[in-house]
C-alpha positions in Angstrom: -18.1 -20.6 -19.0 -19.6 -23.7 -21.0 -17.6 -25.7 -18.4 -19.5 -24.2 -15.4 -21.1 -26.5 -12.9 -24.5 -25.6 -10.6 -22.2 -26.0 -7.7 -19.7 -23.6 -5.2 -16.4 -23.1 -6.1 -13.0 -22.1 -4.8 -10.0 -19.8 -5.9 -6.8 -20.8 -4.8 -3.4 -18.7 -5.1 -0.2 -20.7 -4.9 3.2 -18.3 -4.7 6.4 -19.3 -4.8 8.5 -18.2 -1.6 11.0 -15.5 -3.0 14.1 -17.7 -2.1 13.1 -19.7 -5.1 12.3 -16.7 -7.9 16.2 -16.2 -9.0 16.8 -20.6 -9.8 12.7 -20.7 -10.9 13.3 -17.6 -13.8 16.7 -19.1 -14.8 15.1 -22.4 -15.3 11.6 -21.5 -16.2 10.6 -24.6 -18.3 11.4 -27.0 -15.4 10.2 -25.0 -12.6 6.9 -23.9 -14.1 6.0 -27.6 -15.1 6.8 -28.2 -11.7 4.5 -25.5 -10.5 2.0 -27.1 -12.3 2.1 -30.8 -11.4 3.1 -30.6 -8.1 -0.1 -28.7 -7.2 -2.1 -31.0 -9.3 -0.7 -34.3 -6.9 -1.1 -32.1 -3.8 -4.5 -31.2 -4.4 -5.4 -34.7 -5.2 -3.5 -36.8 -2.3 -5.2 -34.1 0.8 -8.4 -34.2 -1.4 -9.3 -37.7 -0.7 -9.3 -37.4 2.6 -12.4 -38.0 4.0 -12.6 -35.2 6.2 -12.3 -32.8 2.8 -13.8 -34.2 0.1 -13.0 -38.0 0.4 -11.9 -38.3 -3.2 -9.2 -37.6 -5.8 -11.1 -37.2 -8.8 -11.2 -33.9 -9.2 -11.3 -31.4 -11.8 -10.1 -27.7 -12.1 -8.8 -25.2 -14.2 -4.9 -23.6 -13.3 -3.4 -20.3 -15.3 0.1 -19.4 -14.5 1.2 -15.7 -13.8 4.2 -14.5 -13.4 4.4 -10.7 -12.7 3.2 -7.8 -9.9 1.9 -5.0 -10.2 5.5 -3.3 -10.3 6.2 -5.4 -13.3 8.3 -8.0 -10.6 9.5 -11.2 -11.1 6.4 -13.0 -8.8 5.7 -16.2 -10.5 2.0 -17.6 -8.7 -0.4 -20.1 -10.0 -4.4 -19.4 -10.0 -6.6 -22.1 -9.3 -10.4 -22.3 -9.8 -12.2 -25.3 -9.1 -15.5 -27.0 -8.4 -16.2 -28.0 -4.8 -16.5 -31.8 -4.6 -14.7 -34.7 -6.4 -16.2 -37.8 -8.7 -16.7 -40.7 -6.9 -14.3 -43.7 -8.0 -16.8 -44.6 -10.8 -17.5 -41.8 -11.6 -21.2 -42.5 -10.5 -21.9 -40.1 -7.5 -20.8 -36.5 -6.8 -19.1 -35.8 -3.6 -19.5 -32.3 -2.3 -16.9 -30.7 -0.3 -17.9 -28.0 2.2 -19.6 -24.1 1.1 -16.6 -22.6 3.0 -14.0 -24.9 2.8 -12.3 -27.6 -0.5 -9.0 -28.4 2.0 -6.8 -27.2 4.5 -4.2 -24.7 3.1 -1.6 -25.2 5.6 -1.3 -29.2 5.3 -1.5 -28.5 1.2 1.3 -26.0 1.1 3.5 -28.6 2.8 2.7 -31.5 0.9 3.3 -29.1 -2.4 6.6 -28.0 -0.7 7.9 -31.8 -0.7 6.6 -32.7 -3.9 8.5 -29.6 -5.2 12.0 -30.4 -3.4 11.6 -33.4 -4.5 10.9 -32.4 -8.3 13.7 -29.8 -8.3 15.8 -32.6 -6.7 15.0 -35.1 -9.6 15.9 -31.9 -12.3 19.3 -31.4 -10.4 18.8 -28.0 -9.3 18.2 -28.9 -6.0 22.4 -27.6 -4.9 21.2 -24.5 -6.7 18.7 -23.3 -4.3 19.0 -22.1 -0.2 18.6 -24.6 1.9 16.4 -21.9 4.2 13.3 -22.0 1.6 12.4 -25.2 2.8 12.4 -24.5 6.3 10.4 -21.4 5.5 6.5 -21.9 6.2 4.9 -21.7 2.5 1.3 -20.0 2.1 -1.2 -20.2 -0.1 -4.5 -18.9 -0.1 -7.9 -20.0 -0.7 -11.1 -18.0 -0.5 -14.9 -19.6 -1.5 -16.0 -18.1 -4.0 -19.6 -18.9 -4.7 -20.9 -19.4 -8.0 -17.7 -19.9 -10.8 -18.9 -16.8 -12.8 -16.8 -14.3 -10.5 -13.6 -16.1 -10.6 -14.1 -16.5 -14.2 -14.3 -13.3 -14.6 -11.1 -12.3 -12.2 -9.2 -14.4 -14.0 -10.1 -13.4 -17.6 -8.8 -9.9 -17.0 -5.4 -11.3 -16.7 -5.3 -14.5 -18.6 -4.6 -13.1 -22.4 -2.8 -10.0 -21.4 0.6 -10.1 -21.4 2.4 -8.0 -17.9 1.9 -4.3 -18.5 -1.0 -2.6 -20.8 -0.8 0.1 -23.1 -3.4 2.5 -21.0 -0.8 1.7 -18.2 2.4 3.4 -19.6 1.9 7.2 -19.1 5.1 8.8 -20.9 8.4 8.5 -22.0 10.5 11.0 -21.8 14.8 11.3 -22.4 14.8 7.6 -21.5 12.6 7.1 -18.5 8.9 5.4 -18.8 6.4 6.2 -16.2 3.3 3.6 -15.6 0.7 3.3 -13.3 1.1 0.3 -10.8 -1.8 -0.1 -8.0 -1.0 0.1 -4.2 -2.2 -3.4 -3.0 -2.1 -1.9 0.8 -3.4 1.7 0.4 -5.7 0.3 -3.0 -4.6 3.8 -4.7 -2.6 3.8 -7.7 0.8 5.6 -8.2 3.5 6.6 -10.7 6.9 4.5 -11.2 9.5 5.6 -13.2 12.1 3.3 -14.5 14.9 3.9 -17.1 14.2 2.0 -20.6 16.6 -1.0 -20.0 15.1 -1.5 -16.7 11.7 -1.4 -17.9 12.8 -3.7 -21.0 14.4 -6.2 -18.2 11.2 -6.3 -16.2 9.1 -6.8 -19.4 10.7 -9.8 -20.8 11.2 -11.7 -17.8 7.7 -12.6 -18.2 7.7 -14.1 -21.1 7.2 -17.7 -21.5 9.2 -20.6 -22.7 8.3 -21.4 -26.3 4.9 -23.6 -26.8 4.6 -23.7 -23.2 0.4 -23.7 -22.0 -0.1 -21.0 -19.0 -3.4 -22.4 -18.9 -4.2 -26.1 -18.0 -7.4 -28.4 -17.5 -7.2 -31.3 -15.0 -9.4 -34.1 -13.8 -12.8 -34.3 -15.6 -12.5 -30.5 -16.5 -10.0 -31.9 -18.8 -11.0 -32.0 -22.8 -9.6 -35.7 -22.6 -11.6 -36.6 -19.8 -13.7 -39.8 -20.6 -16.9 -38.2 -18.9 -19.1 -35.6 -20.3 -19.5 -32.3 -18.4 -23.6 -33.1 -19.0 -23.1 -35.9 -16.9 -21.1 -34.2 -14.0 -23.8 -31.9 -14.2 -26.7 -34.7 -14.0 -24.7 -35.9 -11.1 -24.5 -32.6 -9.0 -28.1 -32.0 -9.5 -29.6 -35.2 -8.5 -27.7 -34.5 -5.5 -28.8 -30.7 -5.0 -32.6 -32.1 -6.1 -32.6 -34.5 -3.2 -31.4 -32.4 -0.4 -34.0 -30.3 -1.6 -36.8 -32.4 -1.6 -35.6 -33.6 2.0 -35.9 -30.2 3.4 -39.8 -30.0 2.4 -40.7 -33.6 3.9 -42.0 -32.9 7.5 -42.9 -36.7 8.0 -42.0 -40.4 6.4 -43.2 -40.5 2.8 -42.6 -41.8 0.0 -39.7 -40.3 -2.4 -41.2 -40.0 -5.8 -39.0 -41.6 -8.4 -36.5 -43.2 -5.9 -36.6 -47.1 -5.8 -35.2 -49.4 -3.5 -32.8 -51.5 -5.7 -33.6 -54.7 -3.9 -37.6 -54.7 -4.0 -38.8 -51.9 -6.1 -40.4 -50.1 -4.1 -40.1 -46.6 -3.8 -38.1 -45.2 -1.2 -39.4 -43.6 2.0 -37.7 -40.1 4.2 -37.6 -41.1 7.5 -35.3 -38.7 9.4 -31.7 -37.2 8.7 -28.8 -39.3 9.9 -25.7 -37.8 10.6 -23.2 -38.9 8.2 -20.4 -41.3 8.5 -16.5 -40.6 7.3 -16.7 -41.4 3.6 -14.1 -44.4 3.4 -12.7 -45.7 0.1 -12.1 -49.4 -0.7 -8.9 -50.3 0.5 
């Protein structure tokens, strides 16, 4: 929460098709690195295009899951992140749109490439049906509003491992019984699975040693050169301008807003409709 910024955010769900799941939980160290950075260069190459964001300095946090409810093998990455993107200089705060951070269809096929291409470069690429990349891959995206509620989404998850103990029921002559919730009819139900199966399920979640299921990128990063307070600064000179537009009925002068030339302060005329945001070539 200390990393929250007074602006809209986004949560974003990337899957792995099911064609991949046998070759990704047989190599799991290569395959969920590859999960992770080939989301990070997707996100940034479609979000400096200008009709997004029109910048790829951006900043996000990304925690790795890998089960279902069923206790399943359905490895998925969970993206938060800030609408909008530093400027190159890290001087001005570009805001994407309230409903929108970028197209999911164009990002799920640049991630697609990146991640043949990865899996190429570790030599499992012969390994894996040549139909998954001719199958359409979806991720989703919803607006979330304020980051508080994807915060909070994602801190029910993030330091449990697959199944709780108020979710296994009984076990009885070698059969466990747990409650797993009905995505489509949103009721919850009984399995039953012998132990071994169970035990199977369980540990097919478990991680590679050391590796980080939760990952800072961009200037959410705790390397990041910029301080959070100044990202901050940045988004609310922006938010205090817009709303100090919206009050001015007629040209006046913009109280603390200079002209860098002559020193004068500013003056509102009219709202112009902006122009494609371009970056130096």
């Amino acid at each position: 929460m200390k990393k929250l910024l007074p602006t809209h955010y986004f949560l974003l769900t990337i899957t792995l098709p099911q064609g991949l799941r046998g070759i990704v939980r047989s190599h799991q160290q290569q395959s969920y690195s590859a999960l992770f950075s080939c989301t990070n260069k997707a996100l940034k190459k479609l979000a400096q295009d200008t009709r997004f964001v029109g910048s790829d300095q951006i900043g996000y946090l990304a925690a790795l899951h890998t089960w279902g409810g069923m206790l399943q093998y359905h490895p998925h990455l969970h993206i938060v992140i800030p609408g909008g993107a530093l400027s190159d200089h890290n001087d001005q705060w570009l805001s994407s749109r309230q409903d929108l951070f970028v197209h999911t269809k164009p990002l799920a096929i640049i991630f697609k490439a990146k991640f043949k291409d990865t899996m190429k470069k570790a030599g499992l690429l012969d390994k894996i049906d040549p139909s998954v990349w001719k199958q359409q891959w979806v991720i989703d995206s919803q607006a979330v509003g304020q980051g508080q509620n994807s915060l909070r989404y994602l801190s029910r998850y993030v330091f449990r491992v697959a199944i709780t103990n108020n979710r296994i029921k009984s076990f009885e002559n070698g059969v466990i019984k747990f409650l797993y919730k009905n995505r489509e009819k949103k009721k919850w139900k009984i399995m039953a699975l012998s132990a071994m199966e169970f035990i199977r399920r369980f540990l097919q979640h478990v991680l590679p040693k050391g590796f980080m299921k939760i990952r800072h990128y961009g200037f959410l990063n705790p390397n990041s050169a910029l301080p959070i307070e100044k990202i901050r600064e940045l988004i609310s000179f922006i938010h205090d301008i817009v709303a100090l537009f919206t009050q001015i009925r007629e040209p006046a002068a913009i109280p603390g807003i200079k002209c860098s030339h002559c020193g004068h302060d500013l003056k509102f005329v009219f709202f112009a409709k902006p122009e494609a945001r371009s970056r130096p070539g």
